[in-house]
VOPAGU-2260 file (C-alpha; in pm, 1 decimal, decimal comma):
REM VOPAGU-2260
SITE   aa  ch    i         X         Y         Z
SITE  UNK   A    0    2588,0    -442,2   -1148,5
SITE  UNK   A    1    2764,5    -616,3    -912,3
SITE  UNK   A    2    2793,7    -272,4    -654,5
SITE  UNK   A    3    2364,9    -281,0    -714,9
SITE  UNK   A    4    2356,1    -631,2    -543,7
SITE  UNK   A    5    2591,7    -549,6    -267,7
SITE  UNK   A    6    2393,7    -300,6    -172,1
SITE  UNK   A    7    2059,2    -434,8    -200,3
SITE  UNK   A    8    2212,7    -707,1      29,6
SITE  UNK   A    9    2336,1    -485,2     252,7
SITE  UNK   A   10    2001,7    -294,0     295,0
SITE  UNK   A   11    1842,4    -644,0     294,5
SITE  UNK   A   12    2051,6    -764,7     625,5
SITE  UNK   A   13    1987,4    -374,5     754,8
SITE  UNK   A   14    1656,0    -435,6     754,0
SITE  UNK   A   15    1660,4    -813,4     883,8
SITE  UNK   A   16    1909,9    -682,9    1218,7
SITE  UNK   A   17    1711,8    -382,3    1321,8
SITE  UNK   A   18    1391,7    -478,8    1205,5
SITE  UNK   A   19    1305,0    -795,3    1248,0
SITE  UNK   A   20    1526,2    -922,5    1539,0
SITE  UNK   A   21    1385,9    -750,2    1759,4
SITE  UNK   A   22    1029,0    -795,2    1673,5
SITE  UNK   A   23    1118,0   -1163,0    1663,2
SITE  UNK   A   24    1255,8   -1147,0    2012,5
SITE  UNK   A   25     960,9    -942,9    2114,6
SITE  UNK   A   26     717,7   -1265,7    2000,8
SITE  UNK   A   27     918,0   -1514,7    2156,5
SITE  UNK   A   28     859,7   -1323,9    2505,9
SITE  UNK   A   29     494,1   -1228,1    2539,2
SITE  UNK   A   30     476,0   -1631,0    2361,5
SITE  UNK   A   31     655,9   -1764,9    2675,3
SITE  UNK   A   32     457,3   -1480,9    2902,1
SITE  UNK   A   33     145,7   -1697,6    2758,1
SITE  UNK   A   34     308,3   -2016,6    2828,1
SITE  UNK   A   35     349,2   -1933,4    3170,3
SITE  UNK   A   36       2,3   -1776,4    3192,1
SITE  UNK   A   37    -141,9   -2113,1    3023,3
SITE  UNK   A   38     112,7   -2321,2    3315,4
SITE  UNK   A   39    -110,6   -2183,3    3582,4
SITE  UNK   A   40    -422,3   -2192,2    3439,7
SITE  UNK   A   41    -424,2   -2534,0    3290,9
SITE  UNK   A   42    -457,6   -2699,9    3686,6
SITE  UNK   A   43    -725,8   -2459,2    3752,6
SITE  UNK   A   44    -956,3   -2543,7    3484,1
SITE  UNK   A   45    -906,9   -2927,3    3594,0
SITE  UNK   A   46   -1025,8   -2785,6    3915,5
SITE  UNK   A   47   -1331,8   -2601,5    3779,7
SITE  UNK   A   48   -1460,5   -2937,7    3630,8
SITE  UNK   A   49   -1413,5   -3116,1    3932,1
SITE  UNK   A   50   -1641,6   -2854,1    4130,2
SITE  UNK   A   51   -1893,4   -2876,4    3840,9
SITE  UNK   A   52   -1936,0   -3216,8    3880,4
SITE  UNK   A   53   -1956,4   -3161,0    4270,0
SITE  UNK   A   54   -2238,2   -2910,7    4182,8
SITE  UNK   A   55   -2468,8   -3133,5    3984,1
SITE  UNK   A   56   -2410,0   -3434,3    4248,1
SITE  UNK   A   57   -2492,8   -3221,0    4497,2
SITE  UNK   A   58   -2848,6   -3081,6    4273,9
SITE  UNK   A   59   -2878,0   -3452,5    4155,7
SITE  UNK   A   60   -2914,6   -3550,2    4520,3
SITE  UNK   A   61   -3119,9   -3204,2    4600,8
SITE  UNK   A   62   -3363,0   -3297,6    4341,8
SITE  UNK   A   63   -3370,9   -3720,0    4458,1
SITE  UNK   A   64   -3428,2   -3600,5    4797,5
SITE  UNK   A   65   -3718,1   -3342,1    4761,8
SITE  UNK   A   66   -3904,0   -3593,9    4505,4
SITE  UNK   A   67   -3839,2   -3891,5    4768,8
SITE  UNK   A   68   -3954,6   -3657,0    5065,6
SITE  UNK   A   69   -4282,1   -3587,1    4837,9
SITE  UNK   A   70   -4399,7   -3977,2    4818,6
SITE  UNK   A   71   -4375,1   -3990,1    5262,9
């Protein structure tokens, strides 16, 4: 019985070393590919909100002018 359980273990750490290693090391590098991906993108969407708010200033004042210009 004891034989049984050694090798069950040893298939068990078999499958751990050339299984699931390497699919964990495979997950921690496309997760730190995404990290970096998010590291870039993260100022630009800051950006993007900025120039949104730009925009509808700018229509804001559009739309104040034309209505202002209608009254003259």
């Amino acid at each position: 019985m004891d034989n049984f359980r050694q090798q069950k273990v040893q298939k068990f750490e078999e499958f751990v070393d050339h299984r699931l290693k390497p699919d964990l090391v495979h997950a921690i590098a496309e997760r730190d590919k995404v990290f970096e991906q998010q590291k870039v993108l993260y100022p630009l969407s800051g950006f993007s909100e900025f120039l949104l708010v730009g925009i509808h200033g700018l229509v804001s004042f559009s739309f104040y002018l034309k209505f202002s210009w209608g009254y003259i």
